[in-house]
C-alpha positions as CSV (number, residue, x, y, z in Angstrom):
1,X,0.0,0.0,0.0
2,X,1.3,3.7,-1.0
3,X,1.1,5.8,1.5
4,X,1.2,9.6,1.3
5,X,4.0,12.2,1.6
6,X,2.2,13.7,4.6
7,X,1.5,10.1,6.1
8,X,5.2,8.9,5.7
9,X,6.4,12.3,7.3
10,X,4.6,11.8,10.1
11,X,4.9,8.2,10.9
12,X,8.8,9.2,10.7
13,X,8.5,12.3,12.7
14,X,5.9,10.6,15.4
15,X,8.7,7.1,15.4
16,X,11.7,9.8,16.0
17,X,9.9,11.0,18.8
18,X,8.5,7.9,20.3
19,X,12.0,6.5,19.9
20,X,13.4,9.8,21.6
21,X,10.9,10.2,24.8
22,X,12.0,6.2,25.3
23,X,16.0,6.6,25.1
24,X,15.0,9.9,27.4
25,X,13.1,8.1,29.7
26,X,15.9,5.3,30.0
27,X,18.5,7.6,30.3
28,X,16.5,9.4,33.2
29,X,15.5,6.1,34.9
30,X,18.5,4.8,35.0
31,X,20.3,8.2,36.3
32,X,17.7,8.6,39.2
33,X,18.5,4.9,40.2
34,X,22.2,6.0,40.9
35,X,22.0,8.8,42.3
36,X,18.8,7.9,44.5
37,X,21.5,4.6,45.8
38,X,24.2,7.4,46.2
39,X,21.9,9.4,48.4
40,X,20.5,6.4,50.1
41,X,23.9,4.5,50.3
42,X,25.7,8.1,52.1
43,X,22.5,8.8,54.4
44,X,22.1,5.3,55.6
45,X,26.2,4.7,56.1
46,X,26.1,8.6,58.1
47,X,22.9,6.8,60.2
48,X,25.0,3.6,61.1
49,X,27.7,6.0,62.1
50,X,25.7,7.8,64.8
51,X,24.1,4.3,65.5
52,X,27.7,3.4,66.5
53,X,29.2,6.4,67.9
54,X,25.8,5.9,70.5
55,X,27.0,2.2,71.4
56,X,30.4,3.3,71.8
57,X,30.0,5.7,74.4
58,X,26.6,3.5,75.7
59,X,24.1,5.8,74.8
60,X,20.6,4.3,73.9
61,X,19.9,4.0,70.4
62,X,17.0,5.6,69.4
63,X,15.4,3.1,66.6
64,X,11.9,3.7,65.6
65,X,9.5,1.9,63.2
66,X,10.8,3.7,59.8
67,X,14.2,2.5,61.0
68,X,16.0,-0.2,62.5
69,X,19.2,-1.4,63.3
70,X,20.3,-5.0,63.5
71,X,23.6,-7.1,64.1
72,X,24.2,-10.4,63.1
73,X,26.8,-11.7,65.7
74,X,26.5,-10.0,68.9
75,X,23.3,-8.7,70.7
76,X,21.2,-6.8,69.0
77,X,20.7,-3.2,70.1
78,X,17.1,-3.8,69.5
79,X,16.8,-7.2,71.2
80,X,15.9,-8.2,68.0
81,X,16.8,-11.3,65.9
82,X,18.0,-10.0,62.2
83,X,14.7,-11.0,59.8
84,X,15.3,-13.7,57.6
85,X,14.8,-11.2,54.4
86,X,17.5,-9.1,55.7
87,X,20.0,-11.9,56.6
88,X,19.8,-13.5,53.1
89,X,21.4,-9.6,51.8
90,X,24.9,-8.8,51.3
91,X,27.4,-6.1,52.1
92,X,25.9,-2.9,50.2
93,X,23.0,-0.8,49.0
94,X,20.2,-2.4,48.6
95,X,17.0,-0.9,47.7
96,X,12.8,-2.0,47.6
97,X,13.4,-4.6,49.6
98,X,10.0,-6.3,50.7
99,X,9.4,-7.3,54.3
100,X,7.3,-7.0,57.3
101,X,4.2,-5.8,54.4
102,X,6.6,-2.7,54.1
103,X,9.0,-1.6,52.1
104,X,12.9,-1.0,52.9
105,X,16.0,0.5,51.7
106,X,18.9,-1.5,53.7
107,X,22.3,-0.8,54.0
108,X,24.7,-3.9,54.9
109,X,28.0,-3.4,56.4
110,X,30.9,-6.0,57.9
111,X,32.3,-4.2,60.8
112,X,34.9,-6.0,62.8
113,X,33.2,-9.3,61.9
114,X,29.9,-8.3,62.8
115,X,27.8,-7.7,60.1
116,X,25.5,-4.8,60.3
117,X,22.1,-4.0,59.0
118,X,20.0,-0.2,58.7
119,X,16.8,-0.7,57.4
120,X,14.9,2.6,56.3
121,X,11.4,2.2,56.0
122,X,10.2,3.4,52.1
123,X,6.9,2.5,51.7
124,X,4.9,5.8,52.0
125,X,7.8,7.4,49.8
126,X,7.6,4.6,47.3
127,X,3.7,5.1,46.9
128,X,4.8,8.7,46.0
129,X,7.4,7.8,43.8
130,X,4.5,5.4,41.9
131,X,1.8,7.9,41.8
132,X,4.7,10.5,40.4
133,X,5.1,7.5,37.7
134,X,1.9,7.6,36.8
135,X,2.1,11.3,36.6
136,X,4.6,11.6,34.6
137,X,3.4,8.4,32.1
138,X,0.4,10.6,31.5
139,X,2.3,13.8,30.8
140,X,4.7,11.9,28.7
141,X,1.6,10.2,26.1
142,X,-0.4,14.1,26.3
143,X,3.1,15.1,24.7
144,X,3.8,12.1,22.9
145,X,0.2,12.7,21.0
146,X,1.0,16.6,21.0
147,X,4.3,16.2,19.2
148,X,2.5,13.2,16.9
149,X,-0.2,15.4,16.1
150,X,2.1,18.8,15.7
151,X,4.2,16.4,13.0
152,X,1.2,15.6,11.1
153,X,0.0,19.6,10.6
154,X,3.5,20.3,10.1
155,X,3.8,17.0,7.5
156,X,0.4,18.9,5.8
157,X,2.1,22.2,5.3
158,X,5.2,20.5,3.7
159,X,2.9,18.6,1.2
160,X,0.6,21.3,0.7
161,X,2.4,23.3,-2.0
162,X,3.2,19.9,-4.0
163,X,-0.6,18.4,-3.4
164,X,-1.4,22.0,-5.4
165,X,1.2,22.0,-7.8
166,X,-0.2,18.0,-8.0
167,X,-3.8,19.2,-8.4
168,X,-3.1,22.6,-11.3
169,X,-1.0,20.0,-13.4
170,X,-3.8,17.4,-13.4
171,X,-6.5,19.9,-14.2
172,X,-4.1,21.6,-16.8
173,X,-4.8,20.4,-20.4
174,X,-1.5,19.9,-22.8
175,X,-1.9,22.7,-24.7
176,X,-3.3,25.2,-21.8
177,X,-1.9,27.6,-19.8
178,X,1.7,27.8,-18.2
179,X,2.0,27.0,-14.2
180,X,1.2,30.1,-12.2
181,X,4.6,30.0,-10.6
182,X,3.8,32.8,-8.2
183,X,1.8,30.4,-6.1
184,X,4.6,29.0,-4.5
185,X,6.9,32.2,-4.1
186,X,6.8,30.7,-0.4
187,X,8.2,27.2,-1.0
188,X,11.4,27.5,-3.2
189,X,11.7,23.8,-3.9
190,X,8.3,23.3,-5.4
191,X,8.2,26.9,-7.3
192,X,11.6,25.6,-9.1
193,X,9.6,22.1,-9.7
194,X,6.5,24.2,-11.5
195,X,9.1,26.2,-13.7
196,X,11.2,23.0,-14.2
197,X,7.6,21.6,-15.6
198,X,7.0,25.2,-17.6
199,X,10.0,24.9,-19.2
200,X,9.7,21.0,-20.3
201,X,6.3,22.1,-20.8
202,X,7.2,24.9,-23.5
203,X,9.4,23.0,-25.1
204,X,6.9,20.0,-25.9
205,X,4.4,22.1,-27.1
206,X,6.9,23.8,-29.5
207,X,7.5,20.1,-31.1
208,X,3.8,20.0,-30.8
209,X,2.9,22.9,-32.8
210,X,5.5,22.2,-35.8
211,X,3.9,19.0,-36.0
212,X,0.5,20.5,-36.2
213,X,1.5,23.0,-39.1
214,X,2.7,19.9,-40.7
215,X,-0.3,18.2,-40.4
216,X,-1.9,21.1,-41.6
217,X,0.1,21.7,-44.5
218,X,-0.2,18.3,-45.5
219,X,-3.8,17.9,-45.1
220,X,-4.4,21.1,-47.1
221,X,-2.1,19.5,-49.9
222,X,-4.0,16.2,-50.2
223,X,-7.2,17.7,-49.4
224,X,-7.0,19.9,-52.9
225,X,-6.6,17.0,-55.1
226,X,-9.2,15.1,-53.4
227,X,-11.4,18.1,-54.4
228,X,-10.3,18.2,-58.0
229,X,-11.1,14.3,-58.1
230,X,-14.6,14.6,-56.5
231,X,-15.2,17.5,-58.4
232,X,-14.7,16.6,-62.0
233,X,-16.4,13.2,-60.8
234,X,-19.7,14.6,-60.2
235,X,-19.5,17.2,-63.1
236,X,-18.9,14.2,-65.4
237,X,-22.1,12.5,-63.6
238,X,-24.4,15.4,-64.7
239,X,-24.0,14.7,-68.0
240,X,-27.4,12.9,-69.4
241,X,-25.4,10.6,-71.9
242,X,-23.6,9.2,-69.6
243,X,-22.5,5.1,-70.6
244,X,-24.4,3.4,-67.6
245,X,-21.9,0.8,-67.9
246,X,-19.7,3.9,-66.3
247,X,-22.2,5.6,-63.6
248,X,-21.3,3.0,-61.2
249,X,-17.6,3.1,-61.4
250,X,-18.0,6.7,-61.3
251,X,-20.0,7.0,-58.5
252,X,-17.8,4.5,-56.3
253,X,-15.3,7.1,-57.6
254,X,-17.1,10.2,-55.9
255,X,-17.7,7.8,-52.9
256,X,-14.2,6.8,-52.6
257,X,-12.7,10.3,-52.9
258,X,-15.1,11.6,-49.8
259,X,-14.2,8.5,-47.6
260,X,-10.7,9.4,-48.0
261,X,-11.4,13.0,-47.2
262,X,-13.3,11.7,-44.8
263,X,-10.9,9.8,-43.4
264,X,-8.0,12.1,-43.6
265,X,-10.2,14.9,-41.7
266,X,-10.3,12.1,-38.8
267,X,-7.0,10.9,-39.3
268,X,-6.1,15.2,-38.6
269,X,-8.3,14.9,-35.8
270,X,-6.3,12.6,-34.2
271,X,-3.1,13.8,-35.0
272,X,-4.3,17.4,-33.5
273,X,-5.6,16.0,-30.0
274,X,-8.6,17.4,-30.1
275,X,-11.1,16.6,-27.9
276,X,-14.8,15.8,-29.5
277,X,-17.8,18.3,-29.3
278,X,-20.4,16.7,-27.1
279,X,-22.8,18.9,-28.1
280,X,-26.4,17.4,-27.3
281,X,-28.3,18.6,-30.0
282,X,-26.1,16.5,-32.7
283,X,-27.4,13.0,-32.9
284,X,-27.2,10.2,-35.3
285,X,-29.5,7.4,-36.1
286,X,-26.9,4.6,-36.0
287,X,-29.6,1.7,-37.9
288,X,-30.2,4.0,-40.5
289,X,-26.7,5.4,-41.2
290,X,-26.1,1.7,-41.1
291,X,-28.1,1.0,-44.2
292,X,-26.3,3.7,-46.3
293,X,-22.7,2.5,-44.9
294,X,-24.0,-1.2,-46.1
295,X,-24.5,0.2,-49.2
296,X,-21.4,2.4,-49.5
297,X,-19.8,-0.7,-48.9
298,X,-21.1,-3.4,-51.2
299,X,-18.4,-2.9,-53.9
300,X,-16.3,-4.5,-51.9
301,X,-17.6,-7.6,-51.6
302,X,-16.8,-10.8,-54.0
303,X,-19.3,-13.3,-54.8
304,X,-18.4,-15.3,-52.7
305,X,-19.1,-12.8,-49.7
306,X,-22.6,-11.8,-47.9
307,X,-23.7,-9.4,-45.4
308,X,-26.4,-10.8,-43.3
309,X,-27.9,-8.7,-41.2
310,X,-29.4,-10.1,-37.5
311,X,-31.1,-8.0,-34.9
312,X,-30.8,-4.6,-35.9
313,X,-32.8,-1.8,-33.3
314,X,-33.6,1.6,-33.5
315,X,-30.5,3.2,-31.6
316,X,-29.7,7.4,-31.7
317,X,-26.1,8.6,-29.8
318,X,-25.3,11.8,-29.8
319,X,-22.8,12.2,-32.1
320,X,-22.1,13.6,-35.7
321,X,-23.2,11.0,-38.4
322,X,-19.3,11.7,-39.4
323,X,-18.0,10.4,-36.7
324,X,-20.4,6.9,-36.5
325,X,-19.8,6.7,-40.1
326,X,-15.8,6.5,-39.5
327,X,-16.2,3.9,-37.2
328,X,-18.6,1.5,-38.4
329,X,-17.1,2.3,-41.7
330,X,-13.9,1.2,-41.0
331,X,-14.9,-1.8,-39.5
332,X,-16.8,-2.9,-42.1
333,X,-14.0,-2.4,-44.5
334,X,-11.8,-4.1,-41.9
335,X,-14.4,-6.9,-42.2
336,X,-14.7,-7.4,-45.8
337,X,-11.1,-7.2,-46.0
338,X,-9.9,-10.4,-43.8
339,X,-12.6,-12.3,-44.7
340,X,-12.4,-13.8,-48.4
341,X,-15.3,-15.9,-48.1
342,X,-18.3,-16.6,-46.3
343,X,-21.1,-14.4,-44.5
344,X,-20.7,-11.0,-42.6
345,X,-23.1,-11.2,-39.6
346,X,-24.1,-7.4,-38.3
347,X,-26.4,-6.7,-35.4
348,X,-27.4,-3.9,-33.4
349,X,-29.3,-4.2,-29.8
350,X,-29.1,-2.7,-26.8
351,X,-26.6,-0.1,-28.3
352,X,-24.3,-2.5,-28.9
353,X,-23.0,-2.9,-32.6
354,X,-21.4,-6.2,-33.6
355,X,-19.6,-7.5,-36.9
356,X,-18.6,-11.0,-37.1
357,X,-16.8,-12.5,-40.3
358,X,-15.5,-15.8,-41.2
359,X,-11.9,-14.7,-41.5
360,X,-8.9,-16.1,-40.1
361,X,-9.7,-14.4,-36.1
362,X,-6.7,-12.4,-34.8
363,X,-3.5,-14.1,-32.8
364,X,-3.8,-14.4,-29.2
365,X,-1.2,-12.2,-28.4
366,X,-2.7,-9.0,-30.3
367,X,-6.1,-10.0,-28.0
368,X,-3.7,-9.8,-25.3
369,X,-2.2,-7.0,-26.1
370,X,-5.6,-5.1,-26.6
371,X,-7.1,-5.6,-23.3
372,X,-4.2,-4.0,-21.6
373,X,-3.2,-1.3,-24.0
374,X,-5.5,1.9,-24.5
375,X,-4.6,2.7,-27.8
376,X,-4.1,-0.2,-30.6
377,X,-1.8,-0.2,-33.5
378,X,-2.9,-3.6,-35.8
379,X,-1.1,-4.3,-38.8
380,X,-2.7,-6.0,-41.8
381,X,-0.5,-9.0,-40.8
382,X,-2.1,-9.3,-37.8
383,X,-5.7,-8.8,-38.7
384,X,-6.0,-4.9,-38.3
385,X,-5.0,-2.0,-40.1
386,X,-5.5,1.4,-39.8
387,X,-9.5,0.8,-39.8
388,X,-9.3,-1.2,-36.8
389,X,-7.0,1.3,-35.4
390,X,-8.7,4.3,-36.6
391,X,-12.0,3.4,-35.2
392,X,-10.6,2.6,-31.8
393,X,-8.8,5.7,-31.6
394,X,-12.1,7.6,-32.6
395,X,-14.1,5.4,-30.4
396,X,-11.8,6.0,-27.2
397,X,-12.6,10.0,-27.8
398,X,-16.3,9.7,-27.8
399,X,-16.3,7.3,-24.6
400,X,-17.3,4.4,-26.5
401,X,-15.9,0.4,-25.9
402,X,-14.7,-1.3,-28.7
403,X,-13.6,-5.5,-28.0
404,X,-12.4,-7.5,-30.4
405,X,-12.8,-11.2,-30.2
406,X,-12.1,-15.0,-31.9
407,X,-15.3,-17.0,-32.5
408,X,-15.5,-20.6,-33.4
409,X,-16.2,-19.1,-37.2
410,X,-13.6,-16.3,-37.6
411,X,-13.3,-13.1,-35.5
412,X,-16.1,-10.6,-34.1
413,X,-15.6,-6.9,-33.4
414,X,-18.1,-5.0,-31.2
415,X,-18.9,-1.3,-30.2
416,X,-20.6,-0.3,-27.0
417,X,-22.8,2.9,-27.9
418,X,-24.2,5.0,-25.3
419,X,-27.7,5.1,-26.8
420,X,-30.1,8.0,-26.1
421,X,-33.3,6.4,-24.0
């Protein structure tokens, strides 16, 4: 799972802190622990001191219920045999030791082979020192979640210049305006990141518009003899004596010349990027621009070739006829083309069109390939050509599916309308 710039920033920030407030809390644990035996170690050895200063000049000692003083090998002061979870403790400090339902710090000492206990009653001081604890525990995860919560804002006002230099380049179209640069006069880093992307920007759409003059050029030079051709065609129609024997020809000839101007407009469509006009009011009748394109079509097909047509309903998109025409034009072309022989099944339901032939079917691979690519490139080789590819590129800009499929007889192609209701 990705996670965000501002979640990453502060699960480092909040584990550097966690990490932190732990190797701080160790460090002060284990520093009160020494100097708390230190204290306890010099208080309880100055106690003994007086304890024996007392015996040596027999003076009574003056042992109470917080503190006591016991000797192993000659009478106690106390009158008092040592307790067994004092005698098990040897020479030094020794501290929250448990007897008598108290607690004790003890001191051990060997003194001229007598072995000498002080035991300092803890108990109400290590209740406080507990309570403290807890104190402090609860101080320590308020400022734990403080400092977690502080890295997070300060996480979102690190990524909050790049989430808006993130959000203007998606909404920016390729041939819109420059990044307003200004915007992040605040944040060096990501103001030289927007002109890096200005400049990379410029220079693409400087490739971008020599390539469109080209295209524009071009077009205009192929466009003109087009225009001669259909022109001449049609003024050599009007004439009355016309040989019938050359009407047909002729008008395949007008037909021919305005599918390939047809054809090139889309193909400069496509080569400009533009996006289509969805403009509600233009609609087509795909059934019955299906009839004409049948019949643009039919001098194409051998004899031994047949269009059959299936289930064919009323269906109206909005679209330009143009632009329906391209498509199922193209693959009906593509149709009659890879399959020699045999019938041509159309249908048309539910806004879904459908063209089966009895061809050879296309290569796994290039069904592959077409499920996980958005844009197709299909050679004649491998049952395509630029109608198949064509239409799918004109398809994808209107938001229609096309599929492409192998069927037990040959290959079937299909495009998912979005039919008016």
């Amino acid at each position: 799972m990705k996670l965000s710039f501002r979640t990453r920033a502060t699960l480092v920030i909040g584990s550097f802190t966690v990490a932190l407030t732990i190797a701080v809390l160790a460090l002060g644990d284990y520093l009160n622990e020494s100097i708390e035996e230190a204290i306890w170690d010099r208080l309880l050895a100055v106690q003994l001191q007086q304890f024996d200063l007392l015996r040596d000049h027999q003076a009574a000692i003056n042992a109470s219920e917080s503190v006591r003083v016991y000797m192993s090998k000659s009478p106690n002061a106390l009158g008092v045999d040592v307790p067994t979870y004092l005698s098990r403790l040897k020479p030094g400090i020794h501290d929250d030791v448990k007897g008598d339902h108290k607690r004790w710090t003890v001191l051990v000492r060997d003194l001229d082979n007598i072995r000498q206990y002080l035991a300092y009653d803890v108990t109400a001081l290590e209740r406080e020192e507990h309570a403290l604890q807890r104190r402090a525990s609860i101080y320590v995860l308020i400022m734990l979640l403080l400092a977690i919560l502080t890295s997070y804002f300060i996480a979102a006002k690190l990524a909050s210049p790049l989430l808006r230099l993130a959000a203007q380049i998606a909404t920016r179209r390729p041939d819109g305006k420059m990044l307003d640069v200004t915007r992040y006069r605040d944040n060096v880093e990501v103001a030289k990141i927007a002109t890096s992307i200005n400049e990379h920007t410029q220079a693409i759409e400087g490739f971008y518009r020599k390539e469109r003059d080209l295209y524009a050029m071009v077009g205009h030079e192929i466009r003109t003899p087009i225009a001669i051709i259909t022109g001449a065609a049609e003024i050599v129609q009007q004439r009355q004596a016309l040989d019938a024997e050359l009407a047909a020809p002729l008008q395949r000839i007008v037909r021919a010349a305005k599918d390939l101007n047809a054809t090139l407009t889309t193909i400069l469509f496509i080569a400009r990027n533009e996006s289509p006009l969805h403009d509600a009011e233009v609609r087509c009748r795909v059934d019955d621009l299906l009839d004409t394109l049948l019949q643009d079509h039919r001098y194409l097909l051998n004899e031994s070739q047949q269009i059959r047509l299936e289930r064919i309903e009323p269906t109206e998109v909005v679209a330009s006829s143009k632009t329906v025409a391209l498509v199922l034009g193209n693959l009906i072309r593509n149709a009659i083309q890879h399959a020699p022989e045999g019938v041509i099944s159309i249908s048309l339901s539910d806004g879904l069109f459908s063209i089966q032939d009895s061809g050879p079917g296309f290569p796994p691979d290039v069904i592959n390939a077409t499920s996980l690519s958005s844009d197709w490139v299909l050679d004649r080789e491998h049952g395509g050509g630029i109608g198949l590819t064509l239409a799918q590129r004109i398809a994808k800009r209107q938001g229609w599916t096309i599929q492409i499929a192998n069927t037990d007889n040959g290959a079937r192609v299909s495009v998912q309308f979005f039919p008016v209701r």
